[in-house]
C-alpha positions in Angstrom: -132.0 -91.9 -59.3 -133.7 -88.6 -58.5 -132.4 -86.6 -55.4 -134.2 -86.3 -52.8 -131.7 -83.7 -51.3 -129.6 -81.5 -53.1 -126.6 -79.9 -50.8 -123.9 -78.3 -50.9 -122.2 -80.9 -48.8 -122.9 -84.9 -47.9 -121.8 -85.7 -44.6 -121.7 -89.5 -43.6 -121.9 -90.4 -40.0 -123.1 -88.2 -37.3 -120.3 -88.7 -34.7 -117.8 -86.3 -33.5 -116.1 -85.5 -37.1 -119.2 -85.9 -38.9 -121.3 -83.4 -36.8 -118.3 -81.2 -36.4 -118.1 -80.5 -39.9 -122.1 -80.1 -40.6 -122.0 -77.4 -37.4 -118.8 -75.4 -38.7 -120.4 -75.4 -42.6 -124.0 -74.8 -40.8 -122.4 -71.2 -39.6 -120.4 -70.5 -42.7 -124.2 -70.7 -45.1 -123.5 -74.5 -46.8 -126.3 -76.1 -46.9 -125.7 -80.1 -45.7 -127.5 -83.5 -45.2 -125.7 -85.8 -42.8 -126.9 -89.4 -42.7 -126.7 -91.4 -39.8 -127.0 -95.3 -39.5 -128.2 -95.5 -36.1 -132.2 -94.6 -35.8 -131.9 -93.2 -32.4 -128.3 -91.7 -31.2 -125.8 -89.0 -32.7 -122.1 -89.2 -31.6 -120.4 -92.4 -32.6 -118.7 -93.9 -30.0 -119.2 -90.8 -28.1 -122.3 -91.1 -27.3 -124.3 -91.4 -24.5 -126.8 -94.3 -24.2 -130.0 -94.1 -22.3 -131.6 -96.6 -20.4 -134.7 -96.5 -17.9 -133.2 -92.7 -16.7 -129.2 -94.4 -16.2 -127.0 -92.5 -18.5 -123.9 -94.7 -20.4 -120.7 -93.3 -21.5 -119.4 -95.7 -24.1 -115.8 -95.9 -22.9 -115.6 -92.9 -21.0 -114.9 -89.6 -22.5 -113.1 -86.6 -20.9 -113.4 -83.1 -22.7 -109.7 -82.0 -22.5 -107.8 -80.3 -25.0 -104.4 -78.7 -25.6 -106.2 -76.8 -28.9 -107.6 -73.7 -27.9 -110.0 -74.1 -30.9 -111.7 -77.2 -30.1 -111.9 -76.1 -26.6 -114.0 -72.8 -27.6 -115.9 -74.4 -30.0 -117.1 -77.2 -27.1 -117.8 -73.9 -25.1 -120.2 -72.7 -28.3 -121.9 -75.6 -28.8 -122.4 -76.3 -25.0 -121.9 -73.3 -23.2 -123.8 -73.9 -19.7 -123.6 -77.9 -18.8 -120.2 -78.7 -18.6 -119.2 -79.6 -14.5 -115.8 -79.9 -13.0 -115.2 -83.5 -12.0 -112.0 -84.9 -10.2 -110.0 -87.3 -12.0 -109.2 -91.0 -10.4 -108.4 -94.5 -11.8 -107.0 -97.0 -10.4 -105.7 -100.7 -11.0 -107.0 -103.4 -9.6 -105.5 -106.9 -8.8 -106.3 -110.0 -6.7 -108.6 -107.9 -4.1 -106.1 -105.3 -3.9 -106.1 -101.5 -5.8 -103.1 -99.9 -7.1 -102.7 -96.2 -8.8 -102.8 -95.5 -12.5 -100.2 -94.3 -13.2 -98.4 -97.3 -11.6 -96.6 -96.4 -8.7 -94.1 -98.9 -8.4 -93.5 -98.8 -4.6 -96.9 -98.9 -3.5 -97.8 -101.8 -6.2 -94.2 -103.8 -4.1 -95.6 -102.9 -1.0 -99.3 -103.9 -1.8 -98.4 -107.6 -2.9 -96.7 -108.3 0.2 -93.3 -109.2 1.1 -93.2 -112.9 -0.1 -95.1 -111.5 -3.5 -92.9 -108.6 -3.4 -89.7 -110.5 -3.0 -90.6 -112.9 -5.6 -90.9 -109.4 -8.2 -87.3 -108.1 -6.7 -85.8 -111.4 -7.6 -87.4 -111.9 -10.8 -85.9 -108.1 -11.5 -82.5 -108.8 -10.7 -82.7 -112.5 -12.8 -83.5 -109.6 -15.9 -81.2 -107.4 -15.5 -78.3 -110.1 -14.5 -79.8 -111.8 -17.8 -81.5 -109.4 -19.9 -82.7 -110.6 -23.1 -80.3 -109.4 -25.8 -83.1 -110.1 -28.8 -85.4 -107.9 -27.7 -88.6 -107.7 -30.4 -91.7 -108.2 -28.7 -94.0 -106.3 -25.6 -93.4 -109.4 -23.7 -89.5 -108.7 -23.8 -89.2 -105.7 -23.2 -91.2 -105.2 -20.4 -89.7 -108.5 -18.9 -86.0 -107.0 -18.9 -87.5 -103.8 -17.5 -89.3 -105.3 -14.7 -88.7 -108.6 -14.5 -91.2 -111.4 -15.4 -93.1 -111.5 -12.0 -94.4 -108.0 -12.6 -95.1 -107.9 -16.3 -97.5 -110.7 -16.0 -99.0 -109.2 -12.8 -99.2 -105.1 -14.0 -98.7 -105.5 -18.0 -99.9 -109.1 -19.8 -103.2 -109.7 -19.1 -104.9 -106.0 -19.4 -102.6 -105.2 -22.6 -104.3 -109.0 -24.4 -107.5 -108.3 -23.3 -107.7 -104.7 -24.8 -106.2 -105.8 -28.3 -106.9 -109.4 -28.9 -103.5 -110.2 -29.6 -100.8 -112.0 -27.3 -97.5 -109.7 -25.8 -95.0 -111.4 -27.6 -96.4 -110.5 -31.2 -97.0 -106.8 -29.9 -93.6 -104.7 -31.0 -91.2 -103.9 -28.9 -91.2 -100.2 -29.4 -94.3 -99.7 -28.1 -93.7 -100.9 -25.2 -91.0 -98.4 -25.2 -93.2 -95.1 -25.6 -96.0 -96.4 -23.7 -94.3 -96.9 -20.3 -91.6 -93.9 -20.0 -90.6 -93.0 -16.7 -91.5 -96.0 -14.2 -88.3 -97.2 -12.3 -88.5 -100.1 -10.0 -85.0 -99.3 -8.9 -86.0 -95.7 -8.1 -88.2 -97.1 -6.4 -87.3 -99.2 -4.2 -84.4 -96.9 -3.2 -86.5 -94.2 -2.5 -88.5 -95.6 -0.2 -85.7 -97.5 2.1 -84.3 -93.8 1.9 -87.8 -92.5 3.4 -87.8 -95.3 5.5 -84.8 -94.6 7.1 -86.1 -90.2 7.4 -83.3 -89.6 4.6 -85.7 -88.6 2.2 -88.5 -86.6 3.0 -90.0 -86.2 -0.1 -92.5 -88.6 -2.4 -91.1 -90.5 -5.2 -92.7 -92.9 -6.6 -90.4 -94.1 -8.8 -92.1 -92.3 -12.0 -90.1 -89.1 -13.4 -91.4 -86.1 -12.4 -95.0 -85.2 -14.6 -98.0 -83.0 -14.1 -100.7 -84.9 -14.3 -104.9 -83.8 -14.9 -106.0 -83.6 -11.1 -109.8 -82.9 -12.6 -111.7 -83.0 -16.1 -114.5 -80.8 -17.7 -117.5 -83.2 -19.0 -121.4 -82.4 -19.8 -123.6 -83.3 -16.7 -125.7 -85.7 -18.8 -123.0 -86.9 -21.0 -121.2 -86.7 -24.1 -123.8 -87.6 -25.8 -125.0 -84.1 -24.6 -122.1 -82.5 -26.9 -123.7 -84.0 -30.3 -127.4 -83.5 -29.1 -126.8 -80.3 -28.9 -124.7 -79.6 -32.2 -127.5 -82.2 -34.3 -130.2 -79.3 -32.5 -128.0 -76.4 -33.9 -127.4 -78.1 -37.7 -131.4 -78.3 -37.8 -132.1 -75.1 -36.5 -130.1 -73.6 -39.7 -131.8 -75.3 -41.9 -129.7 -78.0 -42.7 -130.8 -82.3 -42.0 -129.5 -85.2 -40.2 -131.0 -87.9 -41.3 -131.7 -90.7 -38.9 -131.6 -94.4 -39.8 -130.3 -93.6 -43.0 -127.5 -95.8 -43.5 -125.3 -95.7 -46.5 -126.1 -97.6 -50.1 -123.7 -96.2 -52.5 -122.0 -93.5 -53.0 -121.0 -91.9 -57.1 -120.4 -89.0 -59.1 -122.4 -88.0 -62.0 -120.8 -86.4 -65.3 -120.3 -83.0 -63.9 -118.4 -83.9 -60.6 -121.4 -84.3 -58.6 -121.7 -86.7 -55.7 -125.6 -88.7 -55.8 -125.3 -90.7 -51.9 -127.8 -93.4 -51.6 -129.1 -93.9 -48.1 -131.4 -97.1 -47.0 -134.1 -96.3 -44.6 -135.0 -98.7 -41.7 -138.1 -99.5 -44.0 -136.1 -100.5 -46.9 -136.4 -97.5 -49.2 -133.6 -95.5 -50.7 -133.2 -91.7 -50.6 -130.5 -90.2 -52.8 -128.4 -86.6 -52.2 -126.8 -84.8 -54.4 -123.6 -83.1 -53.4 -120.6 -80.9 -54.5 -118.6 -82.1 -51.9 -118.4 -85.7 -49.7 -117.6 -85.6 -45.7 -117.1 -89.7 -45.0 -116.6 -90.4 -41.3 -117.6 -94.3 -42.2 -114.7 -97.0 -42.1 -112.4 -96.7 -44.6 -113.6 -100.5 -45.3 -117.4 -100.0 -45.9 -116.8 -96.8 -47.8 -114.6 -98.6 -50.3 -117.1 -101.4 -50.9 -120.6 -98.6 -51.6 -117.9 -96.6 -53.9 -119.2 -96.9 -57.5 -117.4 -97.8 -58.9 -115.0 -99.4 -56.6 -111.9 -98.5 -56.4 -108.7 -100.1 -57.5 -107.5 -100.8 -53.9 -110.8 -101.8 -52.3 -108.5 -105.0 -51.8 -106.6 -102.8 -49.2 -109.6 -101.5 -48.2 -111.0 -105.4 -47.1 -108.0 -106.1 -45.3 -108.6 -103.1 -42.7 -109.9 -104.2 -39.6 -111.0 -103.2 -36.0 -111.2 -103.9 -32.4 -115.0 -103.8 -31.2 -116.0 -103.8 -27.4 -119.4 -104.1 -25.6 -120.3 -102.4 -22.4 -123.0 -104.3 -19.7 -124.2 -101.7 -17.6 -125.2 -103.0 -13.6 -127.7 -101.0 -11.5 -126.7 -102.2 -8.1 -128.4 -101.0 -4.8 -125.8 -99.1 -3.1 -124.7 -95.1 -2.8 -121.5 -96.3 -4.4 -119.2 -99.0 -5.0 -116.1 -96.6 -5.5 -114.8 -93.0 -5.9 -112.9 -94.3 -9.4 -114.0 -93.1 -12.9 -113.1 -96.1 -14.3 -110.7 -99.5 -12.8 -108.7 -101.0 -14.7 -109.0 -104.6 -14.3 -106.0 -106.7 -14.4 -107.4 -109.8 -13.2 -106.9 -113.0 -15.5 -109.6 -115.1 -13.6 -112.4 -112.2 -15.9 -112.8 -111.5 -19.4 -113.6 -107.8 -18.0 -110.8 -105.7 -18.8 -112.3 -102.1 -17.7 -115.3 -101.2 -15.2 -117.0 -97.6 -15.8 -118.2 -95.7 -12.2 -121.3 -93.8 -14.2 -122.0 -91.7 -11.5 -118.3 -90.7 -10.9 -118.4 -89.3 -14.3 -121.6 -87.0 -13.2 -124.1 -87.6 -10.5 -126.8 -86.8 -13.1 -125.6 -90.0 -15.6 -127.5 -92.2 -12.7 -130.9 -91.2 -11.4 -131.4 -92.9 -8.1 -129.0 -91.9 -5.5 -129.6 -95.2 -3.7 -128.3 -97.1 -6.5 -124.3 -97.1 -8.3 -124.6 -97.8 -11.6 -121.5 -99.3 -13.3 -119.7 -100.3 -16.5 -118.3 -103.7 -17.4 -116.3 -103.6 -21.2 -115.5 -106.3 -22.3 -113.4 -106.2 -25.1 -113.7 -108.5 -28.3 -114.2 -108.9 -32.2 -117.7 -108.6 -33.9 -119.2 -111.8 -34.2 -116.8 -113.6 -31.8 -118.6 -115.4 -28.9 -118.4 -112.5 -26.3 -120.0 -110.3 -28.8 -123.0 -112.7 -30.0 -123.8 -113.7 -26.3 -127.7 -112.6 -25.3 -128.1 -109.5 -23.5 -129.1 -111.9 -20.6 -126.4 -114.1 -20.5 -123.7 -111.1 -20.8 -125.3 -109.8 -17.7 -125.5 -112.9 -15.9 -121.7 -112.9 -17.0 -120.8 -109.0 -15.4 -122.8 -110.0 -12.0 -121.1 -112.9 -11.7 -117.6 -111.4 -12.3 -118.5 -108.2 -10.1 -118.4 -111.1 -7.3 -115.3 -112.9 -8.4 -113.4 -109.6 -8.4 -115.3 -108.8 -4.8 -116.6 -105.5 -6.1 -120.4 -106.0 -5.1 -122.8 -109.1 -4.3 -124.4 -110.1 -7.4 -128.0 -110.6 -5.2 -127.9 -106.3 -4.9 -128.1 -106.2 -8.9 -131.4 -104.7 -9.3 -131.1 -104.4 -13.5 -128.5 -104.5 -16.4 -128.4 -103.4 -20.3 -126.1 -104.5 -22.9 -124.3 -101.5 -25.1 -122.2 -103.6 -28.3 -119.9 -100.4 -30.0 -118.8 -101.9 -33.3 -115.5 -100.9 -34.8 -114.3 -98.8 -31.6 -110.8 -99.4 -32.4 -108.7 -99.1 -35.6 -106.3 -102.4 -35.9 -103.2 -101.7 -36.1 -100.9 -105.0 -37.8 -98.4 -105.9 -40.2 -100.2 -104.2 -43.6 -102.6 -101.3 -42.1 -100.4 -98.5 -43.0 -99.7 -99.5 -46.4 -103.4 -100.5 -46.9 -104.6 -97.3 -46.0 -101.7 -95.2 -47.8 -103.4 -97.0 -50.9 -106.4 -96.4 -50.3 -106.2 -92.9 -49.4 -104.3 -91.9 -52.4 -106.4 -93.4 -55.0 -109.1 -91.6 -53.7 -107.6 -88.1 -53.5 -106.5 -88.4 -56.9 -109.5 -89.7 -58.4 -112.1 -87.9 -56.0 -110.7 -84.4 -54.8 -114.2 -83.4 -53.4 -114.5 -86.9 -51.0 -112.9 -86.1 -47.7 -112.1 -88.5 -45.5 -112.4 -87.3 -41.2 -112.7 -89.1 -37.7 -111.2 -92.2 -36.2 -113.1 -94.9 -38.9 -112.7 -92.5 -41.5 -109.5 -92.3 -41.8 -108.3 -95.7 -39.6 -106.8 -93.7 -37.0 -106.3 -94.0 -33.9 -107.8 -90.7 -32.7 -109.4 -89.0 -29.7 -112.6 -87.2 -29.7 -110.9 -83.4 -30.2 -108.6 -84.6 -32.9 -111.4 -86.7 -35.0 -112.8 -82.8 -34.0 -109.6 -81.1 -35.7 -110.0 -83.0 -38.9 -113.4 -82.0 -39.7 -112.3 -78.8 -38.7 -109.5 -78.7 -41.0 -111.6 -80.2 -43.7 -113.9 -77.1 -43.8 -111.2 -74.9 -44.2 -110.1 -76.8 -46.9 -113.6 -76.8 -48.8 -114.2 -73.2 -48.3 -110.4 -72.2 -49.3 -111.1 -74.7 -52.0 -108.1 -76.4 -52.0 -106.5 -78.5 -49.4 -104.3 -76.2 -47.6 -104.1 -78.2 -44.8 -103.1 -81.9 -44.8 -105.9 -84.0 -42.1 -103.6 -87.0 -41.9 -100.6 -85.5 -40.7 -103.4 -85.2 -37.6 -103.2 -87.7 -34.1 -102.3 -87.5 -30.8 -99.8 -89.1 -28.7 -101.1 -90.7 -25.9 -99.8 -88.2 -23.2 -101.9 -85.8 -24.5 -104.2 -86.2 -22.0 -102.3 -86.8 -18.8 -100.6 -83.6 -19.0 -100.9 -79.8 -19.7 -103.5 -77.1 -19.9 -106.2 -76.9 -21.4 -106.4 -74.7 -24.2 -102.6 -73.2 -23.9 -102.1 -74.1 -27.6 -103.4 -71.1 -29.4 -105.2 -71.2 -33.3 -101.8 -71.7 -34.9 -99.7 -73.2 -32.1 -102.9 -76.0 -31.9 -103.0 -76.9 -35.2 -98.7 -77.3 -35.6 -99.2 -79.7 -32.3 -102.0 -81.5 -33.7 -99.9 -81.8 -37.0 -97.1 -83.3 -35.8 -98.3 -85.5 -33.1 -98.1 -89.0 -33.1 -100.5 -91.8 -31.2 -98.9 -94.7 -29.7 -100.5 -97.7 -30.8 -99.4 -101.8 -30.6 -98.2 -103.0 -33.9 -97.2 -106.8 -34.2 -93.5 -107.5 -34.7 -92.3 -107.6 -37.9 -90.3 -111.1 -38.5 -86.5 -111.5 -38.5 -84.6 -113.4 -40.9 -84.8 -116.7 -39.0 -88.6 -116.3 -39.3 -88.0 -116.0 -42.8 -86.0 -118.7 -43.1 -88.3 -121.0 -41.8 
């Protein structure tokens, strides 16, 4: 087929990595095409969905970095719409809210002293009797704090988020995920304070600075890739809209030719020295021509999808949160978004509050092929359950699905992508893989950022002098620290040798085996 385009670089997907990349190469003279499924919005799963003048974050998205380079370059792209907004999220339980962090004194003193008592005693049951096979979530947390608690504070948010139950979830994540939190601290500490013999807060969590406040753009993230699409275009370079990808080959001389399908049907093809692929992993094996050996790994990769159903409710505001965790087994809601908490420009009407429900959930499962009305029906009537507004004040709704938002983690992931990934820089050096899908990582916003980032350098050195997969984030990285302290060098060391904590299910033991 006949090219349509001819660039110097392809760039699939116009989210964070994808745009990223086309910006950087934009300013260093490449010429680039970047395709983009959706007909309508650039940024992935960051960004910002409009509806009737009410703004939606899809998942909520604060711009905080440790890497003084992503910082200045979200200072470049958007140098005069970024605010200062104050950072709050809380839990909430049975009618009752409890700060995130956990604070394990307040959350005793919050359930009440029968509750509370009933926690204690469940406590010292697990640490009388601890479990001495300890494999799963589910154990460990119980012989931390005791059953009562983890199926109060830990089961029922943790299943809802990743579709799997606690006792197949690995017990070492459990292990970096909840550092610091000591009931016993706690409860010590505040008879101590109690009694005036200890004067200063604990709250049973070892000592940590955490983000007081958060930088974000006034309409959005979605502002963030607006604006780098708007700077790609104005040098001369394309992002092609509603151009989702076909197939993707290499001619005789090393060339890439990537097939796009318009919304109409028709096919546009690019040529290209060099591939940027933010797609999954999954749907870039199966358009390779031809495929690869391990597209069999490549079919086993799968991912965690949500959907978001947006309230309008007549009121100033329900609550001063960014977002509440909901912990709360009688919903299906595990997470409620305060837009307007975000930025007071994400909602239009200052007499209404305009609000978030995620649900979390697999494409195609029966959450995710509900009707828009239904799943709004659904929200009001859980916003009443949970006692959070009067479903007769909802004046309008809208339904957001975000396929693919999270890479699964299980047994065979790692291995699957290791395959994958290797066949592909042997067999394709000028295919480059960036971004959360891309690469089926687990990755925030500014380190799907650093890999594009890296993968420029790489194409101009013209040689991979920098390994992208040795790039993640632990998920501290955004509780603590300053922003922008890591300098050029110092950021990208910390990005390469950070790790993400993710669930992973437990691997089986040699009973398991045996049976």
């Amino acid at each position: 087929m006949q090219a349509d385009y001819t660039s110097d670089v392809a760039i699939i997907g116009a989210g964070p990595a994808g745009l990223t990349a086309a910006y950087l190469l934009t300013k260093k003279g490449y010429s680039v095409t970047v395709i983009e499924k959706d007909p309508v919005y650039v940024g992935g799963i960051s960004r910002t969905v409009e509806h009737d003048g009410f703004r939606f974050d899809i998942g909520g998205h604060r711009f905080f970095s440790k890497s003084k380079q992503v910082v200045d370059l979200w200072n470049e792209i958007l140098p005069d719409d970024f605010i200062q907004r104050p950072r709050m999220s809380r839990i909430y339980y049975e009618g009752k809210f409890y700060s995130y962090p956990l604070r394990a004194f307040e959350a005793l003193w919050n359930l009440g002293i029968w509750r509370s008592t009933l926690c204690m005693a469940s406590y010292a049951k697990a640490k009388v009797l601890p479990n001495r096979n300890v494999r799963s979530f589910e154990d460990w947390t119980i012989n931390q704090f005791g059953r009562k608690l983890y199926s109060i504070f830990f089961k029922t948010y943790t299943e809802k988020v990743w579709g799997m139950p606690c006792d197949e979830m690995s017990a070492d994540w459990a292990a970096q995920r909840i550092k610091g939190l000591s009931l016993w601290s706690a409860v010590t500490d505040g008879l101590k304070r109690s009694l005036g013999l200890n004067k200063k807060p604990n709250d049973g969590m070892a000592t940590k600075t955490l983000l007081e406040s958060f930088r974000y753009p006034r309409l959005g993230p979605g502002m963030m890739w607006d604006a780098a699409r708007d700077h790609v275009v104005a040098g001369g370079n394309r992002v092609l809209m509603g151009h989702a990808l076909k197939q993707l080959g290499e001619d005789g001389d090393g060339n890439w030719q990537v097939i796009a399908t318009k919304a109409d049907g028709s096919d546009v093809a690019i040529a290209a020295k060099h591939v940027i692929s933010s797609a999954p992993m999954r749907e870039l094996s199966a358009r390779l021509d031809p495929k690869p050996a391990t597209d069999v790994n490549a079919r086993e990769l799968r991912y965690r999808d949500f959907l978001t159903v947006a309230l309008m409710i007549r009121s100033d505001d329900l609550f001063p949160d960014n977002w509440i965790y909901i912990h709360d087994s009688k919903v299906k809601v595990g997470r409620v978004q305060n837009f307007r908490s975000w930025s007071p420009e994400m909602v239009p009407d200052p007499s209404l509050a305009c609000v978030g429900l995620e649900y979390f959930c697999f494409e195609g499962d029966g959450l995710w092929s509900r009707a828009d009305a239904d799943l709004i029906d659904l929200a009001k009537s859980e916003m009443a359950i949970l006692g959070l507004c009067d479903p007769a004040d909802v004046v309008g709704g809208a339904v957001v699905r975000q396929e693919k938002a999270y890479p699964v983690y299980d047994d065979d992931y790692a291995a699957n992508v290791d395959a994958l990934r290797r066949e592909l820089e042997a067999s394709h050096p000028n295919l480059h893989l960036v971004g959360r899908n891309g690469m089926h990582r687990y990755n925030n916003q500014d380190h799907a950022m650093m890999t594009a980032m890296l993968t420029v350098e790489n194409i101009v050195a013209g040689s991979r002098i920098y390994d992208i997969w040795q790039v993640n984030e632990d998920a501290e990285y955004h509780e603590a620290g300053e922003e922008g302290a890591d300098d050029d060098a110092a950021g990208i060391k910390a990005a390469l040798e950070s790790v993400r904590d993710v669930p992973g299910r437990i691997a089986p033991d040699d009973s398991d085996r045996a049976a």
